[in-house]
N, C-alpha and C positions, 0 to 999 in steps of 0.2 A: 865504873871504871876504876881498875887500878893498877897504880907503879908499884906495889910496895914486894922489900927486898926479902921480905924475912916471911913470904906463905906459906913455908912450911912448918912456922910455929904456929902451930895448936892441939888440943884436946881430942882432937874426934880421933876416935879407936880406927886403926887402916889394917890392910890384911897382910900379913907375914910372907905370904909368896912372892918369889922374887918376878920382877918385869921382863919378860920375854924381849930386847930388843928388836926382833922379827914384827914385831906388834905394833910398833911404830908408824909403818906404812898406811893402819888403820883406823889409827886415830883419829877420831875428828874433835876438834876443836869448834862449837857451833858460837863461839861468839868471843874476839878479843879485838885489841887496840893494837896490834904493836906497829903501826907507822905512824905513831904518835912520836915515836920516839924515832926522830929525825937520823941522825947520829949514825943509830944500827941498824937502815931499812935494807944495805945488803946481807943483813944477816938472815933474814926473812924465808928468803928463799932455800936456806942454807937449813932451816928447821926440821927438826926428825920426824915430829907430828906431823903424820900424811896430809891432812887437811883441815884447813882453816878460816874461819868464816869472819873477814874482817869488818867491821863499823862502819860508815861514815856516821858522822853527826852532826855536821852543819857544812853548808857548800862549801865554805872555803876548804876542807880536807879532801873533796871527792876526787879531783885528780891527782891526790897521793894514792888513794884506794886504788883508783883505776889504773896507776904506775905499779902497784906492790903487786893487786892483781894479775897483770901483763905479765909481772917477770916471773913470777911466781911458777905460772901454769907451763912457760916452757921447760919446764921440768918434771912436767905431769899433767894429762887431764883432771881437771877440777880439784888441785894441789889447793887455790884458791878460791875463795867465793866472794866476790865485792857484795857489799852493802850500804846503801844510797840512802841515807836518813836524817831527819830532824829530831833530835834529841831532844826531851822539853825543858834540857837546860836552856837551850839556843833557843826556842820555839817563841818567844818572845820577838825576836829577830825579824819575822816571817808574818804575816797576814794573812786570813781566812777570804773569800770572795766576798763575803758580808761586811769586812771592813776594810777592804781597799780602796776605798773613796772616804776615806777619813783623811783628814789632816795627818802628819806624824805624832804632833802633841796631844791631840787627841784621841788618837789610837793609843799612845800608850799611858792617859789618863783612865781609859777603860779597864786595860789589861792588864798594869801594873797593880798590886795589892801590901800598903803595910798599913800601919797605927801610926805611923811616924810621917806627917807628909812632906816635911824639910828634904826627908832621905827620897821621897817619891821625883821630888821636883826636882833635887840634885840629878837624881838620875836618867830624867828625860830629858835634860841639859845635854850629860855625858854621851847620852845614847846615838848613835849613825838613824840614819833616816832607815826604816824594815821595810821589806824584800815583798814587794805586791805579790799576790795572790799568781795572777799570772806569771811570772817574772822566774818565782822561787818550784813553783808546781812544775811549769812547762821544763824547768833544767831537772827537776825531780825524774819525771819520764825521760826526758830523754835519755838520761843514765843510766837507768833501769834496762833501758830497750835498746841501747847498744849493748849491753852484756846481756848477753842470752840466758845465763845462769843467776843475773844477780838477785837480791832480794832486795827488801825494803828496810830499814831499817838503819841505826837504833833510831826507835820512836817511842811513845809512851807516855807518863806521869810519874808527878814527880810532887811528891806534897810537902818533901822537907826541903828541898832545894829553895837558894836564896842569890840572888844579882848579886855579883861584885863591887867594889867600886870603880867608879867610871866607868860601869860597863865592860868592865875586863872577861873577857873568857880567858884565861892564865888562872886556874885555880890556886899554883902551888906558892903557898907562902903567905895569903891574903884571907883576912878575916872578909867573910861576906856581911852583909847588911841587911837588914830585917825587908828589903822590897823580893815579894816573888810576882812570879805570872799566876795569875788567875787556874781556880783548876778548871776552869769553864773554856778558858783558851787555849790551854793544853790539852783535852779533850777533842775539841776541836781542828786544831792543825791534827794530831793522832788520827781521829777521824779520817781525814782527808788520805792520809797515808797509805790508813786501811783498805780504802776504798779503791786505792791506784792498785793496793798486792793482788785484791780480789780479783779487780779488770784484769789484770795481766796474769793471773795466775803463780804470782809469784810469794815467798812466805815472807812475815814479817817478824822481826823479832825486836819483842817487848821490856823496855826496861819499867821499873813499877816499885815507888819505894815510898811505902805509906798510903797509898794508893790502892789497894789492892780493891778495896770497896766500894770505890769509884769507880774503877776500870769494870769489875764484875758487874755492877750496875749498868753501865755503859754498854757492853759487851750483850749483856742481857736484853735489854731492850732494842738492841738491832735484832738478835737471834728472833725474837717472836716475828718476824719478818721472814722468813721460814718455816714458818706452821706450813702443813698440806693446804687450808683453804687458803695462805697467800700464796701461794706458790702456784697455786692456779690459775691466776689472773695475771701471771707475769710468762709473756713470749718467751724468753730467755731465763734458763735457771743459772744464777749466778754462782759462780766458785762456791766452792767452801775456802774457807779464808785459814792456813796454815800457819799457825801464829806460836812463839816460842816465847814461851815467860821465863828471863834471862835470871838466872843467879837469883832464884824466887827465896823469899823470905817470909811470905806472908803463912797462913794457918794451916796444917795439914788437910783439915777438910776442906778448907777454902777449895782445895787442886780440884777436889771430886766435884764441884760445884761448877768451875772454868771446865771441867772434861765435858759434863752432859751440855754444854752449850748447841745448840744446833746453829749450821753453816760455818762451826770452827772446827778444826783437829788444831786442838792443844797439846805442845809439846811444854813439858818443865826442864831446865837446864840447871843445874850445879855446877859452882866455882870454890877449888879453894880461898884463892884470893878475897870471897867478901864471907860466902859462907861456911866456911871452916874456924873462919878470923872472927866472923860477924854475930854467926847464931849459935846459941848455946847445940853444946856437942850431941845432948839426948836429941832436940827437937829436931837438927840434923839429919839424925839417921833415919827418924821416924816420918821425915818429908819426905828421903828418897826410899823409902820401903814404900809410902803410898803411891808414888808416882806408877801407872802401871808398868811395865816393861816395854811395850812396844812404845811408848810416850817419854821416855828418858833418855834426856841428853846428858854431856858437861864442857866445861866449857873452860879455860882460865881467866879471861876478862881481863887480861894484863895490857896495859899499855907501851910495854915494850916487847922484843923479841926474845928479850934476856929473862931465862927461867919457865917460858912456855912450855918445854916439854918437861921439865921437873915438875911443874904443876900439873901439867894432865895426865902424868905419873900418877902423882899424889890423890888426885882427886877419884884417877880408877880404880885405886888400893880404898879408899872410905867404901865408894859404891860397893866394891866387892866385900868390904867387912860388910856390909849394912843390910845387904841381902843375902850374904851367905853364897853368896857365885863365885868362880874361877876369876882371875883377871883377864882370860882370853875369853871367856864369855861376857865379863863386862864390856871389853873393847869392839865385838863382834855385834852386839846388840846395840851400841851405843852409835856404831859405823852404819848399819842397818837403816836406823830411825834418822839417822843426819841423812841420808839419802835419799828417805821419804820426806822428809822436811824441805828440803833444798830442791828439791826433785832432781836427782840426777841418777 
């Protein structure tokens, strides 16, 4: 996620044709924040970019989503798409069915991880009692399954993320502390996630930062659950699971490795906002040249409404330098593949 003012400063080479304002209608945005930012959620509605795939990432934000959502779409079918998710910032918060019969202090003697156990124990102090398995799941669905269109999401891992103090989710201004969640428990609540997009047919979308070989490990070993002789022996062939790796940073060949998964269609999504700002400008180009075509998203990943269509301006001028396309072919393809994703 990000607030920041200035994503239009960077390195990566963009295309010289000018933006067709008409093209705006088309746009999809498959993955931001902006009813984070309290302030300007009437401005929301008010956005150029046709359509826009908003976060939740821990319950307490979901009937913002489901408010930005509502206003949204009476200005259009599927202007908006809510997204109902556990971030594995929050995911610490939330319980698996395996340990919801734990104590608090002991659930989060398991799950918490530092070198430092003064900071451990401060932290289980500061911490609210987490959200039982039943509790946090049952409100998960049922979010999901009153929006007909929504997906799941953001969910995912998280290997550099680190706890606040006292437990703050307020990133801004606070040096965090060397306590994270386990990646075994984020793995875990993700799992569960998964599990709910596949049941209901709906896509999930992935965040993944240092993780990438975790996740593809993970990913991996469900997919052989898929081979023809298992699939044999199951009454019910289970979705394929529509999963979008948000604002991906990880290794070019890595993408070709999450493609051939079986029971996934993997989309890859680009941000100005982290990877224009984040990853070197060559490695950039040469992520979205691998990505195939029909599997390419972007996305701004802003946490405000302010600058969303400048940025997914900007991010459609990179894709059309980097593959050498028009920008109404990058907007038309990109509209395309957000439509199989989302299914709509």
């Amino acid at each position: 996620m990000c607030q920041s003012s200035d994503f239009l400063n960077h390195g990566v080479p963009t295309s010289d044709e000018a933006f067709d304002e008409v093209l705006f209608q088309n746009l999809c945005d498959s993955h931001c924040h902006p009813h984070d930012d309290i302030e300007h959620l009437p401005s929301i509605p008010q956005l150029k970019t046709g359509h826009i795939t908003i976060m939740g990432v821990r319950q307490d934000d979901w009937d913002t989503v489901s408010k930005v959502a509502h206003d949204c779409n009476r200005n259009g079918s599927n202007r908006c798409i809510p997204c109902f998710g556990i971030h594995p910032w929050f995911s610490h918060f939330v319980m698996t069915q395996k340990e919801s019969t734990q104590a608090p202090d002991d659930y989060y003697k398991d799950i918490l991880k530092s070198s430092n156990q003064d900071e451990i124990n401060d932290m289980i102090r500061a911490l609210e009692k987490p959200f039982s398995y039943n509790e946090w799941y049952s409100n998960l669905k049922q979010r999901v399954e009153e929006h007909p269109n929504a997906l799941v999401g953001e969910a995912g891992v998280d290997r550099s993320a680190r706890l606040l103090p006292g437990g703050s989710i307020d990133w801004h201004g606070k040096k965090p502390t060397s306590v994270q969640t386990s990646i075994e428990h984020q793995l875990a609540v993700f799992d569960i996630q998964c599990q709910l997009a596949r049941d209901l047919n709906r896509g999930i979308s992935v965040h993944c930062v240092q993780g990438q070989g975790h996740l593809f490990t993970h990913l991996k070993n469900i997919s052989t659950q898929f081979s023809a002789r298992q699939l044999k022996k199951l009454k019910v062939v289970p979705n394929t699971l529509r999963m979008c790796l948000h604002s991906y940073g990880g290794a070019p060949a890595t993408i070709t490795q999450f493609l051939e998964l079986k029971g996934f269609e993997i989309y890859v999504s680009f941000s100005v906002a982290i990877n224009a700002r984040l990853v070197p400008a060559k490695k950039l180009v040469e992520l979205i040249k691998t990505v195939p075509e029909d599997r390419l998203l972007i996305e701004s990943d802003l946490n405000t409404p302010l600058g969303i269509d400048e940025c997914m301006v900007e991010m459609t001028k990179i894709v059309a330098e980097a593959r050498g396309w028009t920008i109404k072919h990058v907007v038309e393809t990109t509209n395309r593949n957000w439509k199989r994703f989302v299914n709509v």
